[in-house]
C-alpha positions in Angstrom: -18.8 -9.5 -10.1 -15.7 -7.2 -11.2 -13.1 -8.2 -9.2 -9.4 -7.5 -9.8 -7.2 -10.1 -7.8 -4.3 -9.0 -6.5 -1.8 -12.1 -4.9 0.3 -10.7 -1.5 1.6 -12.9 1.0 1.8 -9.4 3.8 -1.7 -10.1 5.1 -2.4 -11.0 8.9 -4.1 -13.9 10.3 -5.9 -13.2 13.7 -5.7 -15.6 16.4 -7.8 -18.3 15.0 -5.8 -18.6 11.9 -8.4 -17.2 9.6 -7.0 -14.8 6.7 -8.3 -11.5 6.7 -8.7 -10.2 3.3 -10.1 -6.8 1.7 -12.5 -6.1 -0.7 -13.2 -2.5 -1.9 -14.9 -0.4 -4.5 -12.7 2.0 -6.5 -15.2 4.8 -5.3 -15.4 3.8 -2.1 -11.8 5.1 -1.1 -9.5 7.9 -1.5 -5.7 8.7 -1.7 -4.2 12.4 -1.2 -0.7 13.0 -1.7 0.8 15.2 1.0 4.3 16.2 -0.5 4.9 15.7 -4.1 7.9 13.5 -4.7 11.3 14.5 -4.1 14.2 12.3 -5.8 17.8 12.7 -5.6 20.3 10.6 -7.7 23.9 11.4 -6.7 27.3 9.9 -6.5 28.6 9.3 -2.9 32.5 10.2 -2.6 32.8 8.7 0.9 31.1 5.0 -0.9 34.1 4.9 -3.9 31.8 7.4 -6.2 28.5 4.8 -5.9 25.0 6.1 -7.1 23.0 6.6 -4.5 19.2 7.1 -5.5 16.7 9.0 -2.9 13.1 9.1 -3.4 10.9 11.0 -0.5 6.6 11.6 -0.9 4.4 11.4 1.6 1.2 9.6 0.8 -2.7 9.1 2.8 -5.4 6.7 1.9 -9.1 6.9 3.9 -12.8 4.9 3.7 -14.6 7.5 2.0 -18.0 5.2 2.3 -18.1 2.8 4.7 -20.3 -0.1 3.0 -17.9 -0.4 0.0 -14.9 -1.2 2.1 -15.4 -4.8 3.9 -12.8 -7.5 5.5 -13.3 -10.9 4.7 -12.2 -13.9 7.4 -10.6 -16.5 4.9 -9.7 -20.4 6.2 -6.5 -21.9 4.7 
């Protein structure tokens, strides 16, 4: 049916210990980026001259059609 598993272990279980797991059509939902990323790479004289590496963006994702987003209720 065309789908592309994708393995996490940071999904919830509601309170009768079913899984809840996504399912989504590419089309069916949208990302905007807010702030285009920023990124820093410095040394840090008050860390004995360590590297520090700063990265900022600000990032959105919305159900542009309801019926190709669905949650799935998985038992273990």
């Amino acid at each position: 049916m065309g789908f592309k598993f994708i393995t996490t272990t940071r999904l919830n279980t509601d309170s009768s210990s079913y899984r809840k797991v996504f399912a989504w059509a590419e089309d069916g939902i949208k990302l905007a980026m807010g702030k285009d990323l920023m990124t820093k790479i410095e040394p840090r004289a008050d860390k004995s001259y360590s590297t520090q590496v700063y990265v900022c963006a600000s990032f959105g994702a919305t159900r542009m059609e309801e019926a190709k987003v669905c949650e799935i209720l998985c038992s273990e």
